[in-house]
N, C-alpha and C positions, 0 to 999 in steps of 0.2 A: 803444686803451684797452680796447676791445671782448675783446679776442684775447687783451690780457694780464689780464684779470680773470676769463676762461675759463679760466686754467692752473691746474690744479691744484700744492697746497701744496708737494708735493714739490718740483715744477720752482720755483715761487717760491724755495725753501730755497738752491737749487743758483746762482741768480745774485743777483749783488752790486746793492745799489740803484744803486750810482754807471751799472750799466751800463746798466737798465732806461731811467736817466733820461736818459740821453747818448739811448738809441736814439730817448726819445718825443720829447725836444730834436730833436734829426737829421732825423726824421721830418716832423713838424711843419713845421722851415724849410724845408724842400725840397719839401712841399705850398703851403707858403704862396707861395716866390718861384716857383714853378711857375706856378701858379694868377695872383697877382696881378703880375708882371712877365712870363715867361716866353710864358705866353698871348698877355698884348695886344701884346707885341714881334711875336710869329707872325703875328697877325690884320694889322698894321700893316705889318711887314715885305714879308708876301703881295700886300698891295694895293699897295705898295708898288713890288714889283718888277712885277707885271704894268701898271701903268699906265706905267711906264719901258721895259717891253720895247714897247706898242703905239707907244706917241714914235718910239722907234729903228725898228721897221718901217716906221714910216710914211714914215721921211726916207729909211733906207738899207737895205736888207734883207740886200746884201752885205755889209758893215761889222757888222753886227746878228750875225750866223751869223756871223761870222769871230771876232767878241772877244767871242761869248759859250764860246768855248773858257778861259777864266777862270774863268769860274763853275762849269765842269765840273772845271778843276782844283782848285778852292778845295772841291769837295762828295769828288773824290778825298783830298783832305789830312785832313779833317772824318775820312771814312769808315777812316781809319788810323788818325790818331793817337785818336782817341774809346773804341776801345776802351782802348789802353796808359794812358789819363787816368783812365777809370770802375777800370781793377782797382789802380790807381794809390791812386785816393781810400777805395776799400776796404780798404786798408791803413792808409791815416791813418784812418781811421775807428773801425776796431780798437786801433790805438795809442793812441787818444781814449779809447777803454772802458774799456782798461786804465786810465790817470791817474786819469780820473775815479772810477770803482770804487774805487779807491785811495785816492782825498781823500773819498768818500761816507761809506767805513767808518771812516777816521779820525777826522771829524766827529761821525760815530753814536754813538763809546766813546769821545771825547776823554779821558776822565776816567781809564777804563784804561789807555790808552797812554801818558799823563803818568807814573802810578803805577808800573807795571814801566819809564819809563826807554824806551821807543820810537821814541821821536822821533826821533832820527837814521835809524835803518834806513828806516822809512816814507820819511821823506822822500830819501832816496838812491832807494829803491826807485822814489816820485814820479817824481824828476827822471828817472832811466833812462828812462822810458815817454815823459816830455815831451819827451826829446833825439832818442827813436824817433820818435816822432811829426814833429820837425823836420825830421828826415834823411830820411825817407821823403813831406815836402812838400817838400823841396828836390829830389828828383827829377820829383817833380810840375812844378814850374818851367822845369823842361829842358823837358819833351813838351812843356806850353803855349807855349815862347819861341820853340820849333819849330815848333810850328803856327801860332800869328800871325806869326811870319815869313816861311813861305812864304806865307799868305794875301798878307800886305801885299806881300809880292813878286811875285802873282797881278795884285794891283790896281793898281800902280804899270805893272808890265810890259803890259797892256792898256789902260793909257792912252796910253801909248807905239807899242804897232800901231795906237790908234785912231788916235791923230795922222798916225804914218807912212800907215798904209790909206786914211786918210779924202781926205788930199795925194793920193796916189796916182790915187785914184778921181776927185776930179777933175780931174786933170792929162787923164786919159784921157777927162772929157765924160760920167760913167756920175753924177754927183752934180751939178747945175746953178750953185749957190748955195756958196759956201765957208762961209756962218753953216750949213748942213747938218750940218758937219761940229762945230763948236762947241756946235750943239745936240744933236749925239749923244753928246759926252763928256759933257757935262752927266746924260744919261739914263743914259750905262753908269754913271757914278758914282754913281747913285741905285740903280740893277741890284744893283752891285757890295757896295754899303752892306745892301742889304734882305736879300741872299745871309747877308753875315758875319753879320748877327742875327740870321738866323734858325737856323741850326746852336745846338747845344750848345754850351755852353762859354763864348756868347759874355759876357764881364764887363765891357763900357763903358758908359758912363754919357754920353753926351751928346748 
């Protein structure tokens, strides 16, 4: 608010309210679910995974280092698709400016656009921006259904080595206890969970 009541008159002339208010909108929620979700996930997530990884040491440190190659590929996947997501949503964002800006001025001279007969155009105009907007979060959907796909294919496939690894190890006398191994899926699953929240992007709820 600071920034935008420093601009001089000029540059206020030049942009439309609908767009000002989309950016301070924008802004705003993505400080706020920042700050009041995104944070305590991190904080939660972090403790989270380090009290998981000392569990898994402590029963098996081969098994530990072996399926934490997971984790490593689920922060490979993050590290790809994040950027094609971020200039992805820069685009809906834009498409959002435009509609908006569109329905702001509308509102602002309802009375002129009535009188010259506008209606229709405007609202063509409208929709075009709101159908951009669609088609360019419909691509958005692709990258995200790709990347929690190979996540959960991350997670799934390493509990799968764990099981096979964990048999393995103690068939061979290197794990004492078969609940060793029980108890270590257990902590990769908690690993694995703390991993996916704590990245960008992540949107579950439970």
């Amino acid at each position: 608010m600071a920034s935008l009541f420093a601009q001089p008159l000029s540059k206020l002339d030049q942009v439309s309210v609908g767009t000002v208010v989309n950016a301070i909108t924008t802004s705003s929620n993505s400080i706020q679910q920042s700050i009041s979700d995104k944070l305590a996930i991190l904080f939660q997530s972090l403790a989270l995974l380090i009290a998981a990884y000392i569990i898994a040491f402590k029963y098996s440190w081969a098994l530990t280092l072996a399926t934490s190659s997971a984790i490593l590929f689920i922060l490979f996947v993050c590290c790809l698709t994040l950027p094609a997501i971020s200039k992805i949503q820069q685009k809906v964002d834009k498409a959002d400016e435009k509609h908006s800006a569109i329905a702001a001025e509308v509102f602002g001279s309802i009375r002129t656009v009535i009188s010259l007969g506008a209606e229709a155009p405007l609202a063509t105009k409208y929709r075009q921006w709101v159908e951009e907007s669609r088609k360019r979060g419909m691509s958005l959907s692709v990258i995200m259904g790709l990347q929690f796909g190979l996540i959960f294919f991350a997670m799934y496939a390493s509990y799968a080595l764990a099981f096979w690894l964990g048999l393995r190890l103690f068939q061979q006398g290197h794990i004492p206890n078969i609940n060793t191994v029980i108890t270590y899926v257990f902590s990769l699953q908690r690993c694995l969970v703390a991993t996916h929240k704590s990245v960008p992007g992540y949107s579950f709820r439970s």
